[in-house]
C-alpha positions as CSV (number, residue, x, y, z in Angstrom):
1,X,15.2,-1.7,9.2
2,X,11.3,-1.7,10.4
3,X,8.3,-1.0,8.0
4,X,8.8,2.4,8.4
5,X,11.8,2.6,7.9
6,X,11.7,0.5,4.6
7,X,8.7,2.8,3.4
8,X,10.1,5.9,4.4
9,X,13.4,5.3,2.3
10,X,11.6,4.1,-0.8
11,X,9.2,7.5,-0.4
12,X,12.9,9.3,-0.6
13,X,13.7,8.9,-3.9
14,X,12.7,11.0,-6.7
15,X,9.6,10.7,-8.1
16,X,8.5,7.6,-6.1
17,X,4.2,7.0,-5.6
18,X,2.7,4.7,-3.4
19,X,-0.4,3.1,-4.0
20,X,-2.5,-0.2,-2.4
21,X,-3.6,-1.3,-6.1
22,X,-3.9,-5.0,-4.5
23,X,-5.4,-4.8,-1.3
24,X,-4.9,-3.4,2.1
25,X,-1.9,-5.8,3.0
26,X,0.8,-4.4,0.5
27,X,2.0,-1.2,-0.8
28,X,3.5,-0.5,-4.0
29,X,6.1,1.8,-4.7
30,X,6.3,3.2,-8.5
31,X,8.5,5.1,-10.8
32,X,6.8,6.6,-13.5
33,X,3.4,4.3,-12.9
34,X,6.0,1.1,-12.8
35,X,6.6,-0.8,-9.5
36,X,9.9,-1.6,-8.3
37,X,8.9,-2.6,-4.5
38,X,6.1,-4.3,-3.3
39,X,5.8,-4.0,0.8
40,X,3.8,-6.6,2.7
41,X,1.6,-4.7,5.6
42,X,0.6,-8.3,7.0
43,X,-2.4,-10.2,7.2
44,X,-5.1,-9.7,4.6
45,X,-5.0,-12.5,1.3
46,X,-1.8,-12.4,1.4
47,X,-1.1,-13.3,4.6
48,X,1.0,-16.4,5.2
49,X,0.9,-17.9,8.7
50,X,4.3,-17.5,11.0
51,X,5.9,-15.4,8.3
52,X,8.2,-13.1,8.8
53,X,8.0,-9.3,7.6
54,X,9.3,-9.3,3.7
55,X,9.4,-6.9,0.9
56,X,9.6,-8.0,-2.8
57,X,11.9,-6.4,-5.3
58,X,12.6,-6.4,-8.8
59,X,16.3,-7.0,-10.4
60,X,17.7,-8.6,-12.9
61,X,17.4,-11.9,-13.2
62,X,21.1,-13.1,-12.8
63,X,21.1,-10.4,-9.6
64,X,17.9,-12.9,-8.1
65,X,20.4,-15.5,-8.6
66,X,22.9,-14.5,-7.0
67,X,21.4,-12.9,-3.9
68,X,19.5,-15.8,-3.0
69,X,22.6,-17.9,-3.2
70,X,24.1,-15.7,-1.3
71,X,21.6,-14.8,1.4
72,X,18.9,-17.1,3.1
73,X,17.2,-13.8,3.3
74,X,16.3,-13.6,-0.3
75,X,13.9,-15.9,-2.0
76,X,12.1,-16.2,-5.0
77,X,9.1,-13.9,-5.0
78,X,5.7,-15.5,-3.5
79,X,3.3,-13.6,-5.6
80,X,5.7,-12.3,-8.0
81,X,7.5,-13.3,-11.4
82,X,9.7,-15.4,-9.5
83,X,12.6,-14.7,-12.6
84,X,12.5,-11.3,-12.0
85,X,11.3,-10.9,-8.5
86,X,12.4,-11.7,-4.9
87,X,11.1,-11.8,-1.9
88,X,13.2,-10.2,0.6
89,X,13.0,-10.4,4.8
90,X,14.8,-6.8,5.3
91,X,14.3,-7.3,9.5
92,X,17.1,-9.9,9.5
93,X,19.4,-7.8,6.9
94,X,21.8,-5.2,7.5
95,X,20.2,-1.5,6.6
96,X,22.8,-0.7,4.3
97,X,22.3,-4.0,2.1
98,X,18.4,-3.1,2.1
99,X,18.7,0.2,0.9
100,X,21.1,-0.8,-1.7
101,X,18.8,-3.5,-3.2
102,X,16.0,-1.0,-3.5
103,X,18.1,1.7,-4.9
104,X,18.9,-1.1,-7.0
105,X,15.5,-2.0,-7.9
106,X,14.5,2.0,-8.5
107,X,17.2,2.1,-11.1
108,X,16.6,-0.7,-13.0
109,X,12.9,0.3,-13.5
110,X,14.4,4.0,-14.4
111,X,16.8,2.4,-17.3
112,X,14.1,0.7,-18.8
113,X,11.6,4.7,-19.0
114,X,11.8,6.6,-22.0
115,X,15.1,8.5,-22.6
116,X,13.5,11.7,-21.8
117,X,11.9,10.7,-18.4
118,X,14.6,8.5,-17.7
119,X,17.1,11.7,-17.2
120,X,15.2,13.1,-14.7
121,X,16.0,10.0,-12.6
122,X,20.1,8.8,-13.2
């Protein structure tokens, strides 16, 4: 997948908002006013020389674990909860596996709404 791509997808899902709450180089996709993915545009105060394009994504902590055993692709979060949060470079990953994790991601921050705006999303 490309930026593009990666952004388009997360836009997909139901009720997703984007916003640049911390600065020009990342966008933030929310549920419900809560991120679940955090897209690094490049450059800006979070740029970090020779890096390659990444994305950071919230799952459960035991899923971090295990995808970034799994997957050289996947590492703790740079500006992130690193528990919580990883960082994840979705140009060297299979498109399926990418969109899986941030469906993932969009429905772990949907479990965790109220009941009643919760429904609107599982």
């Amino acid at each position: 997948m490309n930026i593009e791509q990666v952004r388009e997808y997360t836009l997909s899902l139901p009720g997703v908002t984007e916003d640049q709450a911390f600065g020009e180089d990342v966008l933030n996709f929310r549920l419900e006013g809560k991120i679940f993915v955090c897209l690094w545009l490049g450059g800006g105060k979070h740029d970090m020389q020779y890096s390659a394009p990444r994305l950071a994504l919230k799952l459960a902590p035991e899923r971090n674990e295990e995808l970034r055993e799994k997957f050289s692709t996947v590492t703790p979060a740079w500006h992130w909860n690193k528990t919580h949060w990883s960082d994840v470079y979705y140009e060297q990953l299979e498109d399926s596996l990418v969109k899986d994790w941030i469906r993932e991601s969009y429905h772990l921050v949907a479990s965790k709404l109220p009941k009643i705006v919760r429904q609107k999303y599982i």
